[in-house]
C-alpha positions in Angstrom: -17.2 184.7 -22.5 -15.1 181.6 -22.6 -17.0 178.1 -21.1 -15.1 176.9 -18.2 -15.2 173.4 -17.3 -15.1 172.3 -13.6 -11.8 173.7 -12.3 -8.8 171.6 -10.7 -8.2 173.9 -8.1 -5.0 173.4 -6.4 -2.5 176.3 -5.4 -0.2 175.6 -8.2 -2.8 174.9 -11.1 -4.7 178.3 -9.6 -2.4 180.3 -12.1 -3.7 178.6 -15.6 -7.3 179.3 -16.8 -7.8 176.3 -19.4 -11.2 175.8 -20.7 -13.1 174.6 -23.6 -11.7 177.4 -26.1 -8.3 177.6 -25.1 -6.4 177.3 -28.6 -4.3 173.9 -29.3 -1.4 176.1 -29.9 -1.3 177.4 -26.3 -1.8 174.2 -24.8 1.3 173.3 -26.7 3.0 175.9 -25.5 1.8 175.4 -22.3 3.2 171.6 -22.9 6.3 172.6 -23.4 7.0 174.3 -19.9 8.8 170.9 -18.5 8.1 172.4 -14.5 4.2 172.1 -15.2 3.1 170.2 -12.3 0.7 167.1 -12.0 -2.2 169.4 -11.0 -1.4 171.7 -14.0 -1.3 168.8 -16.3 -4.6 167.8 -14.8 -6.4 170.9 -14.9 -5.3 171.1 -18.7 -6.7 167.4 -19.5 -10.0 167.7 -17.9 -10.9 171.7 -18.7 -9.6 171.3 -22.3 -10.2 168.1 -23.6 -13.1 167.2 -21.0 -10.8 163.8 -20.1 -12.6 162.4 -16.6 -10.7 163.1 -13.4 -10.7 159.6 -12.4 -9.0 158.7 -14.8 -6.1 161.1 -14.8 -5.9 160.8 -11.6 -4.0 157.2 -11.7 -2.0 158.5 -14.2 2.0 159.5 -13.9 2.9 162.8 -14.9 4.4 161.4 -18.1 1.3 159.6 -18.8 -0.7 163.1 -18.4 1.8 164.7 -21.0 1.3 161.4 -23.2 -2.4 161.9 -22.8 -2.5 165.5 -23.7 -0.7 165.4 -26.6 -2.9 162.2 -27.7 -5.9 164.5 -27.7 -4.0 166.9 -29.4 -3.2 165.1 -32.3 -6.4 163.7 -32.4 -8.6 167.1 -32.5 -5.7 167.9 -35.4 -6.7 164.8 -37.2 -10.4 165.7 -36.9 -9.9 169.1 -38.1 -7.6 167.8 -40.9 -10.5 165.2 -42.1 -13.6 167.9 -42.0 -11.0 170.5 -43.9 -10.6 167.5 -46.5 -14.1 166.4 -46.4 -15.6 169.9 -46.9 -12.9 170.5 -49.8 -11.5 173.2 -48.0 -7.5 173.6 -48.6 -5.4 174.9 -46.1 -3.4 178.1 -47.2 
């Protein structure tokens, strides 16, 4: 059973269940629904990437994108490095 992460609950983020092992793929697929609202982009920072509410909460909607996408790339980066590291190639 999945962890989830304090919940954003709002009446438009109600619909997307993001937590801690939600895949990066979805969340980029999520990302790319351009109607996501603020409180969607919100619930996805803080349940997936564990980003504190106060500070999302001063941030634009462009910002949230910019933020999600930054932790994206970032848990890609790490993965890439401990693939490298371990001298695992990537098939």
């Amino acid at each position: 059973m999945p962890k989830e992460l304090d919940l954003v609950f709002t009446p438009d983020s109600a619909q997307l269940k993001i937590d801690i092992d939600t895949s990066l793929e979805e969340i980029k697929n999520l990302l790319r629904d351009l109607t996501l609202g603020r409180q969607q982009l919100i619930n996805i920072a803080h349940n997936r990437f564990g980003i504190p509410l106060g500070r999302l909460s001063r941030l634009s909607t462009l910002k949230l994108r910019e933020e999600i996408e930054a932790a994206i790339s970032n848990l890609e980066t790490l993965d890439t490095i401990g693939r490298v590291a371990s001298g695992e190639t990537r098939d």
